[in-house]
C-alpha positions in Angstrom: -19.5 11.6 5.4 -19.5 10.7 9.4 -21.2 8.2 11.4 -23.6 10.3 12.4 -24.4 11.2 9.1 -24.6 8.2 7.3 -26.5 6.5 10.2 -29.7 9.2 9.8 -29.6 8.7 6.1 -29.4 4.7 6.3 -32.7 5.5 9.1 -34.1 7.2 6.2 -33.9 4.5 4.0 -35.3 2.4 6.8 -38.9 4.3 7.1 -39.4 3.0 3.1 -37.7 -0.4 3.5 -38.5 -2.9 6.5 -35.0 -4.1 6.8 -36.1 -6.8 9.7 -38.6 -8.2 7.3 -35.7 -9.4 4.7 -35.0 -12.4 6.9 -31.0 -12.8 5.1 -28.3 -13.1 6.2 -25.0 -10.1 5.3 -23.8 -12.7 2.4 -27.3 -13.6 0.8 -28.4 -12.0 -2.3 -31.1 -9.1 -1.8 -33.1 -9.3 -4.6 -35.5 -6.9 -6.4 -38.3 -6.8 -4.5 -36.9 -7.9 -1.1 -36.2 -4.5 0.2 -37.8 -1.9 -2.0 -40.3 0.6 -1.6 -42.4 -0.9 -4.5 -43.7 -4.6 -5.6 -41.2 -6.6 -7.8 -42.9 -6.5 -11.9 -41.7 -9.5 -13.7 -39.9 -8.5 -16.6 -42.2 -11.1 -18.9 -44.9 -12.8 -17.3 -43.8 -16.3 -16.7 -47.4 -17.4 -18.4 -45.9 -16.1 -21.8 -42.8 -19.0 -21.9 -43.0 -21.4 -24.3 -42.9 -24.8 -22.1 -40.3 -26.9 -21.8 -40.0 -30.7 -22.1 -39.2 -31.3 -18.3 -39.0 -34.8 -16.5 -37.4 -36.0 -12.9 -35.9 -39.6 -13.5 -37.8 -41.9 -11.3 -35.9 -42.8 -8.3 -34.8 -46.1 -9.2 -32.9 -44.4 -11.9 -34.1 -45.6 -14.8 -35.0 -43.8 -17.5 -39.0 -43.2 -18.2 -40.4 -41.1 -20.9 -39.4 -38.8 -23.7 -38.7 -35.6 -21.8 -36.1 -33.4 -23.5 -34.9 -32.5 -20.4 -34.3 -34.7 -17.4 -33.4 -33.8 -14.0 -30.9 -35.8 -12.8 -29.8 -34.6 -9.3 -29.6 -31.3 -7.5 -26.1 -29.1 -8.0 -27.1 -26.1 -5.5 -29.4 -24.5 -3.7 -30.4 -20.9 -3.3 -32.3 -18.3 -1.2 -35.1 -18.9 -3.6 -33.8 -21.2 -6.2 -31.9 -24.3 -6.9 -29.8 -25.9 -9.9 -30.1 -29.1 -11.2 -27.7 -31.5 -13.2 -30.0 -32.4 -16.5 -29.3 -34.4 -19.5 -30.6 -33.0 -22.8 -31.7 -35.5 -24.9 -31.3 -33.7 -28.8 -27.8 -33.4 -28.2 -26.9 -35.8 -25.9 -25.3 -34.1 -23.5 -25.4 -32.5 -19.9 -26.6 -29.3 -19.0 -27.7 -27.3 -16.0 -30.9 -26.2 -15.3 -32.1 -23.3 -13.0 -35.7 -23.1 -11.6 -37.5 -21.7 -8.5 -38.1 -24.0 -5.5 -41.5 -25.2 -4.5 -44.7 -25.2 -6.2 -45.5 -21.7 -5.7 -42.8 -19.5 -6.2 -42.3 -15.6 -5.2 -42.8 -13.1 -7.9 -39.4 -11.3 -7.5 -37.5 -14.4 -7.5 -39.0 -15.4 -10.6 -38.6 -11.5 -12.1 -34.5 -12.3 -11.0 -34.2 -15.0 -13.0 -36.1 -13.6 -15.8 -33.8 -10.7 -15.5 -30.5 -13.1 -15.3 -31.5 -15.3 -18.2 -32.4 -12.0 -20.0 -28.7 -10.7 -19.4 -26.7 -13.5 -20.1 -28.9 -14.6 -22.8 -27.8 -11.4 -24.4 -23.7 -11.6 -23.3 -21.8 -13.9 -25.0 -18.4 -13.7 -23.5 -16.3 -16.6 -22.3 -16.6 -15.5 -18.5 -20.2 -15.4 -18.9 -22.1 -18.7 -19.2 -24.1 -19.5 -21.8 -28.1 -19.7 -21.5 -29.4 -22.2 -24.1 -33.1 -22.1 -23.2 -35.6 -20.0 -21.0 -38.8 -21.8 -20.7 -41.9 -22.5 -18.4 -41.8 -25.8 -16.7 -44.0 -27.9 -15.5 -46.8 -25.9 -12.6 -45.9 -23.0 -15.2 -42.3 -21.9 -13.0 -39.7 -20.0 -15.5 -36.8 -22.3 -16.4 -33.2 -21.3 -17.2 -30.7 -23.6 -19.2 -27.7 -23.3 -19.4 -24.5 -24.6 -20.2 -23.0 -27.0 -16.9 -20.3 -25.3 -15.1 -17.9 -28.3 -13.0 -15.5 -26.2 -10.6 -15.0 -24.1 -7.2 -16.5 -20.7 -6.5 -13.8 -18.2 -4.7 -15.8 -18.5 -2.2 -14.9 -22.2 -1.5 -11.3 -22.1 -2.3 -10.9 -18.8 0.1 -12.9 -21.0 3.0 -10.6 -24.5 2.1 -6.9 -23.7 1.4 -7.3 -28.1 1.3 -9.7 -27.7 -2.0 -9.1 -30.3 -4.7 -8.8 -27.4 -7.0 -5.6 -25.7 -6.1 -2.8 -27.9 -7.1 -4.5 -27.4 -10.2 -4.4 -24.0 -10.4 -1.3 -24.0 -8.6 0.1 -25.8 -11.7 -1.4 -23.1 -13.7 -0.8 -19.5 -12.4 2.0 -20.1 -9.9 1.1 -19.9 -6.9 -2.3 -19.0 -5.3 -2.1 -14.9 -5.2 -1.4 -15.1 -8.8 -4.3 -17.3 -9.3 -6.6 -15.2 -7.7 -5.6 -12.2 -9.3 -5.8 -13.8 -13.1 -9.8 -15.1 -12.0 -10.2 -11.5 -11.2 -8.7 -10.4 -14.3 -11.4 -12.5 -16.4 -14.3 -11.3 -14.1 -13.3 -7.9 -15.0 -13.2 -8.7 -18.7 -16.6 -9.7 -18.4 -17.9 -7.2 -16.0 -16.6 -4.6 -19.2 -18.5 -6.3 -22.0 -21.9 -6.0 -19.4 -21.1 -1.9 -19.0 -20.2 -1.4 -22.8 -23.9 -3.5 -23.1 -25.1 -0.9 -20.5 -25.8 -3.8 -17.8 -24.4 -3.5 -14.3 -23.8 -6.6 -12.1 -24.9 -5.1 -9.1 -23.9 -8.5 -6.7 -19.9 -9.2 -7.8 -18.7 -11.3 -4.7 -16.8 -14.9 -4.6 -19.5 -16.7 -4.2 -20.7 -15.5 -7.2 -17.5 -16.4 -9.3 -16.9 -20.0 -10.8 -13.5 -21.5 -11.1 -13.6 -24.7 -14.1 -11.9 -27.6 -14.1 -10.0 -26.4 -17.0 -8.7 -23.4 -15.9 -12.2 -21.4 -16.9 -13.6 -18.4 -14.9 -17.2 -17.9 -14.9 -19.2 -14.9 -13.3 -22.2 -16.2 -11.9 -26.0 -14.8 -10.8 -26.8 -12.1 -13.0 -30.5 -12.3 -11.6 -30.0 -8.2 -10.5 -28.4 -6.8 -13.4 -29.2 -3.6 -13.5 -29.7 -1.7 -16.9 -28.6 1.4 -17.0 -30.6 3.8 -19.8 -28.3 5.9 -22.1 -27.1 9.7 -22.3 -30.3 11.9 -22.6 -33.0 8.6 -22.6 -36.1 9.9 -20.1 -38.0 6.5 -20.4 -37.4 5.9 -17.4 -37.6 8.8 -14.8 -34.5 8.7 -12.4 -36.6 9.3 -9.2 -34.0 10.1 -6.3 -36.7 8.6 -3.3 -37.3 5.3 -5.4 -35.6 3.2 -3.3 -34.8 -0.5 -4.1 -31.8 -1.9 -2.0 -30.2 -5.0 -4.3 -27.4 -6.8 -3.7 -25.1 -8.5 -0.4 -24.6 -6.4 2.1 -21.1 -7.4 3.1 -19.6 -6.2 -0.3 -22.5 -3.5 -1.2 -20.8 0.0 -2.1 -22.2 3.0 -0.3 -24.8 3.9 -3.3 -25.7 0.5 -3.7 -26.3 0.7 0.7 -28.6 3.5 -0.6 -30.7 1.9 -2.7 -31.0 4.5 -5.5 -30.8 3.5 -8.7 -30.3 6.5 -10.2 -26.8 6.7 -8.5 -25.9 2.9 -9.5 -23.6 2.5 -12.7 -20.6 0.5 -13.5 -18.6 1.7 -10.8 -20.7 0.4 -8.4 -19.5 -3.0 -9.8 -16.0 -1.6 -9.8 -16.5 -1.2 -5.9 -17.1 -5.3 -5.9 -14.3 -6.1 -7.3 -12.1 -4.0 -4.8 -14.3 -5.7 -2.1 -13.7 -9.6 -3.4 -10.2 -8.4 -3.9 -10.2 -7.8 -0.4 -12.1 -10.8 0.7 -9.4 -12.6 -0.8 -6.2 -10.7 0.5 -8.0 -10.7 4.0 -10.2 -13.8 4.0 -12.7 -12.0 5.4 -16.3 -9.6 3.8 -15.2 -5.9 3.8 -18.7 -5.1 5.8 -20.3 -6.9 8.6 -21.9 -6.6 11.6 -24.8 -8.3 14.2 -27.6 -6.2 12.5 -28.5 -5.5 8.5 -28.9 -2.3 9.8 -24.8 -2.3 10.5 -23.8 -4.3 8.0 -25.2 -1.5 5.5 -24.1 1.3 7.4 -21.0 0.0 7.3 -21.2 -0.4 3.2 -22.3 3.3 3.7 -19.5 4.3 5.5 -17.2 2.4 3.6 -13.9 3.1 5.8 -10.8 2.8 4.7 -8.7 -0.8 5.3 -5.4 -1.2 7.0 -3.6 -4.6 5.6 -1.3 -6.8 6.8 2.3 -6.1 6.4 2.3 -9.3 3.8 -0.3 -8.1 1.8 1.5 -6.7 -1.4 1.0 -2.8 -1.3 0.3 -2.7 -4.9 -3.2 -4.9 -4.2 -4.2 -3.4 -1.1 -3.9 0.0 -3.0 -6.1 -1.1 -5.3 -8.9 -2.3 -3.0 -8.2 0.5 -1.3 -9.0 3.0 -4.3 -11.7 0.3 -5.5 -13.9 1.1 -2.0 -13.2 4.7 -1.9 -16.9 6.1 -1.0 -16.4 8.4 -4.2 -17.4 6.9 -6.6 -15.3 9.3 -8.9 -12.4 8.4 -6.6 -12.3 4.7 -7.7 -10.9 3.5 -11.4 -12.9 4.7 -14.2 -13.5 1.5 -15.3 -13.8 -2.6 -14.9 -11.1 -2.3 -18.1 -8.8 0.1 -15.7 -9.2 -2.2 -12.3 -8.2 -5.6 -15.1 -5.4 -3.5 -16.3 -4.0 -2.9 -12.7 -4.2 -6.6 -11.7 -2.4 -7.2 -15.3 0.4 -4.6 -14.4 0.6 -6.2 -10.6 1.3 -9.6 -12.4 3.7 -8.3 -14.4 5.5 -6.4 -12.0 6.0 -10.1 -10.0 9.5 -10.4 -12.1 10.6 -7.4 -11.0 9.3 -7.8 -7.4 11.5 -11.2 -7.4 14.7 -9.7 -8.8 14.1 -6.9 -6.4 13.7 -9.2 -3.2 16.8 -11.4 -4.3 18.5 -8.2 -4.4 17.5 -7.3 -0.9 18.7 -10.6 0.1 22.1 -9.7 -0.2 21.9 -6.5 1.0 20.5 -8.5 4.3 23.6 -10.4 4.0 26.1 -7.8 4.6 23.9 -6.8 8.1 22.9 -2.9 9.3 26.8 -1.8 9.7 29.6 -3.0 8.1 33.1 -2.5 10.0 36.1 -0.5 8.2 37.5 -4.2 7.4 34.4 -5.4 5.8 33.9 -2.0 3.6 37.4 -2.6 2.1 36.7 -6.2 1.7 36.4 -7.8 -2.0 33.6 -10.1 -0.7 31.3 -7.0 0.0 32.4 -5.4 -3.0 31.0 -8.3 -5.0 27.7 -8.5 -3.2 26.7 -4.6 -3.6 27.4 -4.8 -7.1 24.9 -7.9 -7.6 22.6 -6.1 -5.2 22.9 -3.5 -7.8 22.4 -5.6 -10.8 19.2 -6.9 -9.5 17.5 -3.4 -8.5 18.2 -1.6 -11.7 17.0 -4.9 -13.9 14.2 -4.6 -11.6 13.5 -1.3 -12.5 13.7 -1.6 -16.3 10.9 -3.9 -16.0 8.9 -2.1 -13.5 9.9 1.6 -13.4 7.3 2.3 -9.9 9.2 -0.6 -8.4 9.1 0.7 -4.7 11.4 -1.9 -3.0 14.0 -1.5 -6.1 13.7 2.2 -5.9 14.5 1.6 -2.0 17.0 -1.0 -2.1 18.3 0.9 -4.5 19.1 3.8 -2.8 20.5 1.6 0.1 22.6 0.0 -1.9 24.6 3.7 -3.3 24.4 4.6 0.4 26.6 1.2 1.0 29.0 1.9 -2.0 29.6 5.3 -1.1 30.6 4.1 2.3 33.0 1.5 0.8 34.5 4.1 -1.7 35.2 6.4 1.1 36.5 3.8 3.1 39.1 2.7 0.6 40.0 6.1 -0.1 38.2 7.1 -3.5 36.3 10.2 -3.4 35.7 10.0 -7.4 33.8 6.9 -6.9 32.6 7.9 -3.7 30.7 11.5 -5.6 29.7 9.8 -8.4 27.6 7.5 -5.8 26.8 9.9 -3.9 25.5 12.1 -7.1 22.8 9.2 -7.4 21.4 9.2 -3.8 18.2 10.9 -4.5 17.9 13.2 -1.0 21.2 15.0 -0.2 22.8 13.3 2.8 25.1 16.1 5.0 26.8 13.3 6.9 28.6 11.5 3.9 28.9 15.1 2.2 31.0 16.1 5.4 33.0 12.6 5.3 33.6 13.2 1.4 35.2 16.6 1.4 37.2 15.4 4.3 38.5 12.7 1.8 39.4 15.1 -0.4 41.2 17.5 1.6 42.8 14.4 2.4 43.4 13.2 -1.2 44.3 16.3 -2.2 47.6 17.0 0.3 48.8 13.3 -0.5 48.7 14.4 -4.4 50.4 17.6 -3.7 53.0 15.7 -1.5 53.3 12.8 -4.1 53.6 15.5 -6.6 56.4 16.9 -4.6 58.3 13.1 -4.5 57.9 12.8 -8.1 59.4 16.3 -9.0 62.2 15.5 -6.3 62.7 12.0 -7.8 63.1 14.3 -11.3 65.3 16.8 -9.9 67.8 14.1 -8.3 67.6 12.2 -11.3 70.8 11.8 -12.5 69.6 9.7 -15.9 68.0 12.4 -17.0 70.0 13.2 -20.2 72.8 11.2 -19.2 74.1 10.9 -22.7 74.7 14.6 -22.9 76.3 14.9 -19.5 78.3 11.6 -20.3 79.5 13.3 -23.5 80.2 16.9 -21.5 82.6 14.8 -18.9 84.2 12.1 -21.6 85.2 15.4 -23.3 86.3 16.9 -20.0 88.7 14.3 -20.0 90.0 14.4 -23.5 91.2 17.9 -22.9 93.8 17.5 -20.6 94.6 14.1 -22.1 95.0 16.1 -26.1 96.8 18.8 -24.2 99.6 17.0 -22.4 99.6 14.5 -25.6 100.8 17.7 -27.5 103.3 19.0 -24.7 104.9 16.0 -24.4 105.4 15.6 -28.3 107.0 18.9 -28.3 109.3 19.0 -25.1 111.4 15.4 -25.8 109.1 13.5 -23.3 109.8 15.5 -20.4 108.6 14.3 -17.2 106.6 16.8 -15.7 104.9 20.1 -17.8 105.6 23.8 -16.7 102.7 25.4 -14.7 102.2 27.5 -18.0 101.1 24.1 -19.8 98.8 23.6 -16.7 97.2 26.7 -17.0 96.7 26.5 -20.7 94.7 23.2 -20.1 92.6 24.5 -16.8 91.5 27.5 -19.0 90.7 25.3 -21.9 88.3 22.6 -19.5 86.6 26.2 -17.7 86.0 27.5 -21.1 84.6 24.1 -22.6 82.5 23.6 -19.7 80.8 26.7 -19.1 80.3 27.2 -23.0 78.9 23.7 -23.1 76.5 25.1 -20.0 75.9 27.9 -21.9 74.8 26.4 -25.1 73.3 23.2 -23.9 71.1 24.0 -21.0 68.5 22.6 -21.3 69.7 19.3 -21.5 72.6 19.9 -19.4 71.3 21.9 -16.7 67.5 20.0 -16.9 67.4 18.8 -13.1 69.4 19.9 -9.7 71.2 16.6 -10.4 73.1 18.3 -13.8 73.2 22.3 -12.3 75.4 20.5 -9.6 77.1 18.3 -12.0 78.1 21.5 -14.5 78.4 22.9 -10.9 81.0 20.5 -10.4 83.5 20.6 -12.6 82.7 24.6 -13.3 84.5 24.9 -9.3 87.2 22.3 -10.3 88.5 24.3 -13.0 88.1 27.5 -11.0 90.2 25.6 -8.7 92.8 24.2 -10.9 92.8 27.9 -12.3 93.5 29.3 -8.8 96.3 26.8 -7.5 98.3 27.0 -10.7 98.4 31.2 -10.7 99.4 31.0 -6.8 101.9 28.2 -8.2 103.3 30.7 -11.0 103.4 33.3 -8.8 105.6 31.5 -6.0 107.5 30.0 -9.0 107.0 26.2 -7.9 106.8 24.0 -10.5 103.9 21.4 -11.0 105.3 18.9 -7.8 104.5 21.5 -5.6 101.4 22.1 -6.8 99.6 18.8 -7.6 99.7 17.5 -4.3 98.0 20.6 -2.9 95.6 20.3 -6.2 94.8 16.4 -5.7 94.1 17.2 -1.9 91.8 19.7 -2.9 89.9 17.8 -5.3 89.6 15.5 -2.7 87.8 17.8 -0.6 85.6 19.2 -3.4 84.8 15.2 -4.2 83.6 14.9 -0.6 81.3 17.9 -0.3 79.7 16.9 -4.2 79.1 13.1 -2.9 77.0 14.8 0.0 74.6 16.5 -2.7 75.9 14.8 -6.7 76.3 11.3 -5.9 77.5 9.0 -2.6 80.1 7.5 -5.6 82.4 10.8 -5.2 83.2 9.4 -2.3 85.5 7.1 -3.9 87.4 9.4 -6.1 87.2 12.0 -2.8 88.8 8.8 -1.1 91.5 7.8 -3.9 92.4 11.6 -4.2 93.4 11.8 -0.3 95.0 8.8 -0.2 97.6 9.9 -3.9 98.0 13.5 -2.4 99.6 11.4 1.1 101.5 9.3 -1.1 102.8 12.0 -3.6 104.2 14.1 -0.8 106.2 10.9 0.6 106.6 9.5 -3.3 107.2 12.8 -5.2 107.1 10.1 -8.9 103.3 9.0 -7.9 102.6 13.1 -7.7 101.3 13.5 -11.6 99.7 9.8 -12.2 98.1 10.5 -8.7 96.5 13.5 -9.6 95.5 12.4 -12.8 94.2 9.1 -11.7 92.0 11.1 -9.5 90.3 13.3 -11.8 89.9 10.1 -14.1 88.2 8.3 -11.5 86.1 11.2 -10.6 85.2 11.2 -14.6 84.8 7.7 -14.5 82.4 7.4 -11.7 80.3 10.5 -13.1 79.8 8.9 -16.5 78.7 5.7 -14.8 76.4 7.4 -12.8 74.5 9.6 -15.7 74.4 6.6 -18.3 73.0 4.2 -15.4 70.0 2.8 -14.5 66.7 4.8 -13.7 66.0 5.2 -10.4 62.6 4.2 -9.0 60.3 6.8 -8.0 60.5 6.8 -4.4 57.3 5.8 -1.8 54.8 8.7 -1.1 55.7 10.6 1.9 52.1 10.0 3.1 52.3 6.6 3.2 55.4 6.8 5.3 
């Protein structure tokens, strides 16, 4: 509905009610009669009360007479009422009596509290207080009595954040929100038993709820309850242009701005609460304005709030939804508004391990620096930032700052993964970010593009490191070359047994030896390969001694050829050994060097010593031996740093 709208139905309403004639204020009580388009009718003639034993104590205070009732001293006063503190004598106790003020009193203020002792008289609920008499007083004016109330009405603790009461409830709930919120809790409990009674409050507002001493909550003024007639009951025509406007106009919903009753039912008293809860968040009436006329237009309008930033969300949605002008846009029920404030105080432990949380997210600051990402200290904070928002959730799955911060906080750890290098950890946080971010996608397949050619390059060091590995089945290797050594050694053993001991073999003897190492080591290639020739480090070790006995081979048929005997040949042979030691330390193993060494130095000496000729040569190829087994039965090597670390 628009303002224009609104305003020529509220002028409607005028033509039937005389608005100006009311005389209240925005926060007074309308009552039946006040503004309606027909006289208030008592709901029982006061004249038909049984009387009640009334007496004022004498102002010198002492006690006269043998009232059962007497009126001590006045605990409030009303539009058209007051309350007095009275001490009943039967039971010896105090007790609070309601009656009309003045002599004469108006016939719809004594048809309210007719109607309110009526009500409560017939709702016994702890929020509700108890009526233990309805009577005629003296002058014949209806009395109400009822059980003494000692507290603070909302009203009074909104308007004094001093009040006596609130270190009290302080004590109690918490803190003051949660105080608030559990009063409003019981009001709703007893604004439920009223509807399941078919009574609607009609005039919910703080001023009309009691605080106790004791931590009770009492919902006050029932004196325009509303009855509402059941399903399919025609007792009681539902005349659309009966118009009877009840209620406070600062908190009135827009059917109760109306005035029809047909329209009224317990969501109008669902619209109340929503409108003391946001009295209470805002400290001030949801409606007002200079006239009645805008203060109800304004009910009937009933636009939608904007809170304060420190106003929790989860309360100002519900006054929010509360007011809606619809009524079937508002909870179903007084049951359903008490069960939101229950899940609101509930969800304060998560709201607490969800702002703790955000506090160390604040701690780390908007950006964090490539130093900082790789830093254990920020490591440790986003995984208790973490902790907090998903315990936070388990208690409160809606939580909307833990869903937030929680989002925040994957966005953070993906950032630190990719910083450090680790696009597994970095997806898998990624994975839980709930809208797709193109920016770290980008920055994550980057990673591991990146990832991906320092594996294959790492892979390349480790299958080098293999290849070059000269451990790798040393034993067999070492048992290939120890027998390489025993051949020649068995084979001049035999010669020398046979020939007297003669100094130096023919070249046949030679030969016969060179043929028998060639044929050992390529059939020990052949038949154990893939020990032997596992790695490039054994193919160039087989290699090896596979060219030396080619070698031998070749110098000692040139040597039979020429007909030179062995001291012509050796020399040559040792010198090229030598050379063959040399080229194998470049690719075998640096310790050739040694035996290449060795061999150049006897191959000097045996052509200037022709004696040192045969232990040269042989000391040679032992060494070489020597310095091969050494070399395969060593230590492993370590696996050399990644080339992309370099």
């Amino acid at each position: 509905m628009d303002a224009a709208s609104a305003e020529r139905e509220l002028e409607e309403v005028a033509t039937l009610v005389d608005l100006d004639r009311a005389g209240l204020g925005y926060r007074d009580t309308i009552r039946r009669g006040a503004l309606t388009s027909e006289p208030a009718a008592a709901t029982r003639p006061p004249s038909l009360l049984p009387p009640l034993d009334v007496a004022k104590r004498s102002p010198s205070g002492v006690h006269e007479g043998s009232a059962e009732l007497e009126l001590l001293s006045v605990l409030g006063i009303g539009g058209m009422g007051e309350v007095w503190l009275a001490h009943q004598r039967a039971l010896d106790r105090q007790v609070a009596v309601k009656t009309l003020r003045g002599e004469a009193f108006a016939p719809e203020a004594a048809d309210a509290l007719l109607v309110e002792a009526l009500a409560t008289g017939a709702l016994e609920h702890p929020s509700i207080v108890p009526v233990h008499a309805l009577g005629a007083g003296p002058g014949g004016a209806p009395l109400l009595v009822m059980k003494r109330v000692d507290g603070a009405t909302v009203h009074a603790l909104i308007q004094d954040s001093d009040h006596p009461a609130w270190p009290a409830l302080e004590r109690r709930h918490g803190d003051r929100l949660r105080a608030y919120v559990e009063i409003l809790m019981r009001v709703a409990d007893a604004l439920q038993f009223a509807h399941t009674h078919g009574l609607v409050h009609r005039d919910v507002k703080p001023e009309n709820i009691m605080v106790g001493r004791f931590g009770e909550t009492y919902l006050l003024d029932w004196g325009v309850a509303f009855r509402r007639l059941p399903e399919g009951d025609t007792s009681r025509p539902a005349d659309a242009r009966k118009v009877a406007i009840v209620g406070t106009p600062a908190f009135m919903s827009p059917e109760l701005a109306r005035g029809c009753e047909a329209q009224i039912d317990a969501r109008s008293d669902v619209y109340l609460l929503g409108a003391t809860l946001h009295t209470i968040l805002t400290g001030t009436a949801p409606h007002r304005g200079e006239t009645l006329f805008a203060v109800l237009l304004s009910a009937l309008l009933s636009e939608p709030h904007t809170y304060e930033e420190d106003v929790p969300d989860e309360l100002a949605s519900l006054a929010g939804r509360c007011m809606s002008v619809e009524p079937s846009e508002r909870p179903e029920s007084a049951l359903a508004v008490r069960d939101a404030l229950a899940g609101f105080v509930r969800h304060q432990s998560s709201l607490h391990l969800a702002r703790e949380a955000d506090e160390r997210l604040l701690e780390l600051g908007a950006e964090l620096d490539e130093q900082a990402l790789r830093s254990h200290a920020t490591t440790l904070t986003l995984a208790e930032a973490r902790f907090g928002f998903i315990h936070a959730l388990k208690e409160w799955p809606e939580n909307p700052l833990a869903l937030s911060g929680l989002q925040r906080t994957y966005r953070a750890l993906v950032e630190t993964e990719l910083a450090r290098g680790n696009p597994d950890s970095a997806a898998a946080h990624l994975s839980l970010l709930e809208e797709p971010d193109p920016l770290l996608s980008a920055r994550l397949e980057s990673l591991r593009a990146s990832a991906e050619e320092r594996e294959l390059l790492a892979d390349q060091a480790r299958q080098e490191n293999i290849e070059a590995d000269p451990t790798l089945h040393g034993k067999s290797r070492a048992g290939l070359v120890a027998a390489v050594a025993i051949i020649p050694a068995v084979g001049l053993a035999l010669f020398l047994s046979e020939s007297g001991h003669r100094p130096v073999p023919p070249v046949w003897v030679s030969t016969v030896i060179d043929t028998a190492v060639f044929a050992f080591v390529g059939g020990s290639a052949l038949v154990f390969r893939k020990a032997l020739l596992a790695n490039r480090w054994g193919r160039q070790a087989v290699g090896l001694f596979l060219i030396a006995s080619v070698v031998a081979l070749a110098t000692g048929a040139v040597t039979l050829l020429r007909g030179d005997d062995l001291y012509v040949d050796v020399p040559y042979r040792t010198l090229v050994f030598s050379a063959l030691f040399a080229g194998s330390a470049l690719y075998v193993s640096p310790r050739l060097w040694i035996a290449a060494g060795w061999g150049l130095f006897a191959a000097v000496l045996s052509a200037f010593w022709p004696p040192f000729t045969l232990p040269g040569f042989v000391s040679t190829l032992l060494l070489a031996i020597a310095l091969m087994v050494a070399v395969s039965v060593g230590r492993r090597q370590t696996a050399k740093r990644d080339p992309s670390q370099r």
